[in-house]
C-alpha positions as CSV (number, residue, x, y, z in Angstrom):
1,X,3.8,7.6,8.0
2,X,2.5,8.8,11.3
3,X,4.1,7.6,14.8
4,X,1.2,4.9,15.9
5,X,2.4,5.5,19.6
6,X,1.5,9.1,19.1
7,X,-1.8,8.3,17.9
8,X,-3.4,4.9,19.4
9,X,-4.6,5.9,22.9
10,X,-7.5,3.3,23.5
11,X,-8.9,-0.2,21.6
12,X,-11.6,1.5,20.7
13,X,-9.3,4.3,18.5
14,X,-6.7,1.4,17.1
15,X,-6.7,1.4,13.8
16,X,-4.9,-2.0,12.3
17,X,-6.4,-5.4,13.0
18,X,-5.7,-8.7,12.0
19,X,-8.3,-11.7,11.4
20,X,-6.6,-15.2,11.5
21,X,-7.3,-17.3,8.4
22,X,-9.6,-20.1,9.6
23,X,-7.6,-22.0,6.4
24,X,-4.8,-21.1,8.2
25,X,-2.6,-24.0,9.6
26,X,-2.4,-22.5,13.2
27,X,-5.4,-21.3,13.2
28,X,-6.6,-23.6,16.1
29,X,-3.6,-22.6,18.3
30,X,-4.3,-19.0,17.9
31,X,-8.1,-19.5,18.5
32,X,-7.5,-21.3,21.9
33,X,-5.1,-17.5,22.6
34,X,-7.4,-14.8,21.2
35,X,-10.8,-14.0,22.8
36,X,-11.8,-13.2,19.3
37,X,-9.7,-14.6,16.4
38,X,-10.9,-12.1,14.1
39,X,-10.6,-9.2,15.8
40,X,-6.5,-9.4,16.4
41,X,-4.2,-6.0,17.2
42,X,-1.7,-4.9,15.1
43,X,1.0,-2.7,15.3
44,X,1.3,-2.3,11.8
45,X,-0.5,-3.0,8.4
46,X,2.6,-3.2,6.4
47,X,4.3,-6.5,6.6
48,X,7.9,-6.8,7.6
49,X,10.5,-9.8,6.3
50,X,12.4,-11.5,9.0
51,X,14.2,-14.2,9.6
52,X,12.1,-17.1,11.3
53,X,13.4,-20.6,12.6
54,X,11.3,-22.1,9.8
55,X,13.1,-19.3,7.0
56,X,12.3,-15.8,6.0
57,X,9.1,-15.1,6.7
58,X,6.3,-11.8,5.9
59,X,5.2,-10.8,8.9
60,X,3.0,-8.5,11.0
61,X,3.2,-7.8,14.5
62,X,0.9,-8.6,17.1
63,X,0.3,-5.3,19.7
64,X,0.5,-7.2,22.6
65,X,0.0,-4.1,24.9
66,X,-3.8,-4.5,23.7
67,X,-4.3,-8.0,24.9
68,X,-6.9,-8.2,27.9
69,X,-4.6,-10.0,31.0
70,X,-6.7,-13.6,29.9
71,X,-5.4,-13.2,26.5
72,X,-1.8,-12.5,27.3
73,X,-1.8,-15.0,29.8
74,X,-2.8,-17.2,27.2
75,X,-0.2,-16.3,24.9
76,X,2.8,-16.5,27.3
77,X,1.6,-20.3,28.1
78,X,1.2,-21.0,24.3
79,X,4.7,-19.1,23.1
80,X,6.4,-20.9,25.9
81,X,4.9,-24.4,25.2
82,X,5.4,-24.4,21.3
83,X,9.1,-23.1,21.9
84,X,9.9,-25.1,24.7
85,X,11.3,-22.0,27.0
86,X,9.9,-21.2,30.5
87,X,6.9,-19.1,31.1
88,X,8.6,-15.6,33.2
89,X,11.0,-15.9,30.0
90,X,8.6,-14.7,27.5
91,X,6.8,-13.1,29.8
92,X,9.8,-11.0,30.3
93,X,10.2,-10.7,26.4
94,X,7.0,-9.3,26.0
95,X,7.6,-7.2,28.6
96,X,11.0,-5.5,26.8
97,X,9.0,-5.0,23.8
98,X,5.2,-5.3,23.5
99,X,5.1,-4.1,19.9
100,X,7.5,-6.3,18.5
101,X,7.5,-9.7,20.6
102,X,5.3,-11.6,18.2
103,X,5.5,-12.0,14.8
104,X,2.1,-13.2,12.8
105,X,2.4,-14.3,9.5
106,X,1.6,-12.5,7.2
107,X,-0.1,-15.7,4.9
108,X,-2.0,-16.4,7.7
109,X,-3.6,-13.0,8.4
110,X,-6.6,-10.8,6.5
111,X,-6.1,-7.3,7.3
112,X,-8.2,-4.4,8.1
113,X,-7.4,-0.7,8.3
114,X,-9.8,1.5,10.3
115,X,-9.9,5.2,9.4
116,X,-7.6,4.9,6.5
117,X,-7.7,8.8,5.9
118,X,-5.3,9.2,9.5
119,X,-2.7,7.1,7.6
120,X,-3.3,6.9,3.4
């Protein structure tokens, strides 16, 4: 599978997007973070397991690197109210690693894959 870092220059050339599920549970939340809810970046289309406080969870992760500065704003004031942890702490977290900060899951999530020849 080809390196996505090698690849993935602008928003307009990403390839893997994510739309919440409107059924979804935290749907609401994630509408108040995203600018568009169906139109979310990923950094992957294949779903990862991991280990979640609420159990092992499919997940996807969220390319935070693509957010516009209101967006990611957003999400460091949502991440750090829903988890109870001060605001510069997941902003540093994001920081460290802004393809694998935020897991999505995966039942919440319809994906899209744009140009499927680059990576199929």
């Amino acid at each position: 599978m080809t390196d996505i870092s090698a690849v993935m220059t602008s928003k307009d050339e990403h390839d893997f997007w994510a739309s919440i599920r409107e059924d979804s549970p935290r749907y609401a939340d994630w509408s108040n973070v995203f600018t568009n809810p169906s139109h979310v970046p990923l950094t992957s289309p294949v779903p990862e397991m991991v280990r979640l406080p609420i159990g092992p969870r499919r997940v996807l992760f969220l390319r935070c690197d693509m957010l516009s500065a209101a967006e990611h704003d957003r999400l460091v004031h949502h991440l750090a109210e829903r988890f109870n942890v001060p605001a510069s702490e997941v902003r540093d977290q994001l920081a460290d690693d802004p393809l694998k900060s935020v897991p999505l899951l995966d039942e919440d999530l319809y994906v899209a894959v744009y140009h499927p020849q680059r990576w199929f």
